[in-house]
LOMILO-883297 format. One line per 8 residues: number of its first residue (from 1); their letters; for each residue x, y, z of C-alpha. Coordinates in steps of 0.2 Angstrom, whole numbers. Last residue first. Example, Ala and Ser with C-alpha at 12.3 -4.5 7.8 and 13.67 -1.06 7.14 Angstrom:
LOMILO-883297
2	SA	68:-5:36; 62:-22:39 .
//
This chain:
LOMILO-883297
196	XXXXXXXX	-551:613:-94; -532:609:-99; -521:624:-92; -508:631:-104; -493:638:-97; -488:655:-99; -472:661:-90; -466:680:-91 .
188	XXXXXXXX	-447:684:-94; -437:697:-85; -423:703:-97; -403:706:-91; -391:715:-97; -388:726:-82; -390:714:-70; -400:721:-54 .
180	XXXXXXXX	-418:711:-58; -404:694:-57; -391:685:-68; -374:686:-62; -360:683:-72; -366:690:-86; -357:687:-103; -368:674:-107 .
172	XXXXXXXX	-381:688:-109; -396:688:-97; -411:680:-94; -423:681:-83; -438:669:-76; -452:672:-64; -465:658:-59; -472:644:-68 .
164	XXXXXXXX	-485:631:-62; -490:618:-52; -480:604:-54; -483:593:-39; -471:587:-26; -485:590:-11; -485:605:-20; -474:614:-34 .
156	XXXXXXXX	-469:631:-39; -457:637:-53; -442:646:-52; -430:656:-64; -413:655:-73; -408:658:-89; -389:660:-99; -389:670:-115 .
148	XXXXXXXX	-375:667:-133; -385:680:-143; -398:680:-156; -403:696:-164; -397:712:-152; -407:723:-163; -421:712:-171; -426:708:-153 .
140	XXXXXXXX	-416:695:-139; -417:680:-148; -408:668:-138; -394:654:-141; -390:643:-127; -376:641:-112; -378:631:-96; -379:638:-80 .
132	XXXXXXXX	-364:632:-70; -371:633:-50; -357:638:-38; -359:634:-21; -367:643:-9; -360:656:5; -373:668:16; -366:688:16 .
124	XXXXXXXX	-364:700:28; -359:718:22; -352:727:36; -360:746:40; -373:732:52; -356:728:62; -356:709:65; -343:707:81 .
116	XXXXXXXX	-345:689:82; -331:688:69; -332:674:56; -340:685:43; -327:697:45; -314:683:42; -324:675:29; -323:693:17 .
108	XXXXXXXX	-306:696:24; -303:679:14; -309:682:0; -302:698:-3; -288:693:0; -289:679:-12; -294:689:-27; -313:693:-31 .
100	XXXXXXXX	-320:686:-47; -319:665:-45; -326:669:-28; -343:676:-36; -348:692:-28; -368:695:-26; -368:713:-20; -387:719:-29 .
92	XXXXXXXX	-397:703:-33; -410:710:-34; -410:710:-16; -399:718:0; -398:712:17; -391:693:17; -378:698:4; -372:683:-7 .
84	XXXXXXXX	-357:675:-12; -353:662:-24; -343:649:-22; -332:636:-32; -319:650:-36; -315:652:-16; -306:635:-15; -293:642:-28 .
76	XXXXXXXX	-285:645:-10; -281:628:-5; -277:621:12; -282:639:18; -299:639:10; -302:621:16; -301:626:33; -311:641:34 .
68	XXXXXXXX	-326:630:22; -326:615:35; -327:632:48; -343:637:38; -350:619:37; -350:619:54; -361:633:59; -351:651:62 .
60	XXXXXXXX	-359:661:44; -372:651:36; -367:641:22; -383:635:8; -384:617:0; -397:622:-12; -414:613:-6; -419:598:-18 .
52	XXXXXXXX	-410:582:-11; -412:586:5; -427:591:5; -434:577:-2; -425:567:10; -434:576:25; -450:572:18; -447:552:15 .
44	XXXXXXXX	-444:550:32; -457:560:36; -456:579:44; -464:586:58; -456:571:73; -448:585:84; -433:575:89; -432:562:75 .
36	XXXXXXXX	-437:572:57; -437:591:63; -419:588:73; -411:579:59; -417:593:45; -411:607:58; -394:611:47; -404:609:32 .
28	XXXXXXXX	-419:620:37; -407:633:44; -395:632:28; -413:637:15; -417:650:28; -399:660:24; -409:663:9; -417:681:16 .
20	XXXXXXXX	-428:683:2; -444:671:1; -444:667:18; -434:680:30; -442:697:20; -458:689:19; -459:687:38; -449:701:41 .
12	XXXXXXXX	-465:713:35; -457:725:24; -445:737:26; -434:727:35; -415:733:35; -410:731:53; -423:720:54; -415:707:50 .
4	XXXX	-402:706:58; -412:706:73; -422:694:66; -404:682:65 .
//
């Protein structure tokens, strides 16, 4: 996989493969057993936590990818609960949503990404389910006035802590996809008051 990576690094790939690279989020999952009994890292109550929290990510040739291969030939409307991203781009440049692309496409996307022959001219993607965002008037300015928008950000904890806000955007509910690439989309800053 740092092969992969570094294909495309341009910045250091440890960066690159923790806060951008998301096929990290199906690694820990997949080696949460192994990190909890075998390797004895994690508590009990640790390794729950992440289960419950991190977003259930596919990685191309684990198990839950061939679970995903056999489901999608039972029943091709399989591909409209998943969304699609690319393992080498950001900004959310490439995300395909299956409810968008048809079933060929679909699956000569899965086929390719079940070939051991990965070609770095291919685009490769890691597979999560879809996430409805939820639907809520914003005031974009006193041009666009209030809008149907959708949201979605991040905010940082410790230990399970709140401690603080991170980045936000958000995009008109006409956006499928809402990241720095969408083009109605507006970054959002957080403030959050800190009692002294």
């Amino acid at each position: 996989m740092v092969r992969h990576i570094g294909l495309c690094c341009v910045n250091d790939p440890r960066s690159v493969f923790i806060t951008h690279d998301k096929r990290i989020l199906g690694i820990v999952l997949q080696e949460l057993n192994t990190l909890l009994n075998k390797h004895q890292v994690l508590s009990p109550a640790q390794a729950q936590n992440l289960r419950e929290r991190i977003i259930p990510t596919i990685i191309p040739g684990s198990s839950d990818f061939k679970t995903l291969l056999e489901d999608s030939q039972k029943d091709p409307r399989t591909k409209n609960g998943y969304i699609l991203k690319p393992i080498r781009d950001g900004c959310g440049n490439g995300i395909l949503l299956g409810k968008n692309i048809s079933v060929h496409e679909w699956e000569t996307i899965l086929a390719s990404l079940g070939s051991h022959a990965a070609k770095t001219s291919v685009p490769l993607y890691m597979i999560q389910h879809l996430v409805p965002l939820r639907t809520f008037d914003w005031f974009w300015d006193e041009q666009r006035k209030v809008r149907k928008s959708r949201m979605v950000g991040t905010y940082f904890s410790v230990n399970g802590r709140f401690v603080g806000l991170g980045m936000w955007r958000t995009a008109s509910a006409s956006e499928d996809v809402i990241a720095a690439s969408t083009k109605d989309a507006t970054a959002l800053l957080s403030v959050v008051p800190v009692d002294r």
